[in-house]
C-alpha positions in Angstrom: -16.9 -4.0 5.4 -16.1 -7.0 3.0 -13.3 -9.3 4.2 -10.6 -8.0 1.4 -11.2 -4.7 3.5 -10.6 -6.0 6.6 -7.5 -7.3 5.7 -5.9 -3.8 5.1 -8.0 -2.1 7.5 -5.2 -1.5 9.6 -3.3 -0.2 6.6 -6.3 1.5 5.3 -6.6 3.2 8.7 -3.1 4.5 9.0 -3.3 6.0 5.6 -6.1 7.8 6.3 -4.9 9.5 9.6 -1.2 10.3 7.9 -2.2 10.8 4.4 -1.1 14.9 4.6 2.0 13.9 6.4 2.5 11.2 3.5 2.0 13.8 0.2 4.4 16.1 2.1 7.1 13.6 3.1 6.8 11.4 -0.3 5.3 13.5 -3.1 4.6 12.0 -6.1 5.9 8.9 -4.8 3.9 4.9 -4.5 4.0 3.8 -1.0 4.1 0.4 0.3 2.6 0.0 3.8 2.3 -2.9 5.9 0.7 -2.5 9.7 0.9 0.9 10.3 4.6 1.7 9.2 5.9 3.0 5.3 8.1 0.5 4.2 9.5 1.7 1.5 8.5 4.8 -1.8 8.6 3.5 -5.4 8.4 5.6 -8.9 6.0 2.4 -9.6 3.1 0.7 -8.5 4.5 -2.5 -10.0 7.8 -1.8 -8.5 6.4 -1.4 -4.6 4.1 -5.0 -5.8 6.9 -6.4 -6.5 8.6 -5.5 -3.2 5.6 -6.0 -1.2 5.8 -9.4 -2.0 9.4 -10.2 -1.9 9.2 -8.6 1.9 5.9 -10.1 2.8 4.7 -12.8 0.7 0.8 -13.5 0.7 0.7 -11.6 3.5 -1.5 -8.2 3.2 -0.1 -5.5 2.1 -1.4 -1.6 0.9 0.2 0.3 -2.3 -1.0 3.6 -2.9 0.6 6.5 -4.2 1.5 9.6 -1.8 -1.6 12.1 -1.4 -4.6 9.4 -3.3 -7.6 9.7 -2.0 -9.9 6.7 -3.3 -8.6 3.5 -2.5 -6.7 1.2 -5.1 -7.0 -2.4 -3.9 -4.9 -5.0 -5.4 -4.5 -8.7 -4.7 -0.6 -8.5 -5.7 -0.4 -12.5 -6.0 -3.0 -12.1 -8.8 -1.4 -9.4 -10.2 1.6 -10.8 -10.7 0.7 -14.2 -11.5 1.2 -16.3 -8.0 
């Protein structure tokens, strides 16, 4: 496991385990999870980015949308030009 997967493994875990729970609960929505909690559901990956890093900062965080089952990793202060 590289490093950038060990900083959302905790994420990455919870995910995993709830990922069912998560397609029924937020279909067809983008999550943003930090720890093991849902912090919020977007329309947008850019839009639960965007959040991610008002509410966290630097800090890790996991976007991926309700039900996906290969891992999307981003590094959100690259993606939106930190």
């Amino acid at each position: 496991m590289t490093t950038f997967e060990n900083l959302l493994k905790t994420e990455s875990d919870f995910y995993k385990r709830e990922r069912h729970n998560l397609l029924t609960t937020y279909p067809n929505r983008v999550l943003l999870i930090h720890g093991d909690h849902v912090e919020g559901d977007f329309d947008s990956e850019e839009a639960a980015i965007t959040e991610g890093v008002r509410k966290f900062g630097t800090g890790p965080f996991l976007v991926r949308r309700a039900g996906e089952e290969e891992p999307v990793f981003s590094v959100p202060a690259l993606t939106l030009s930190l």
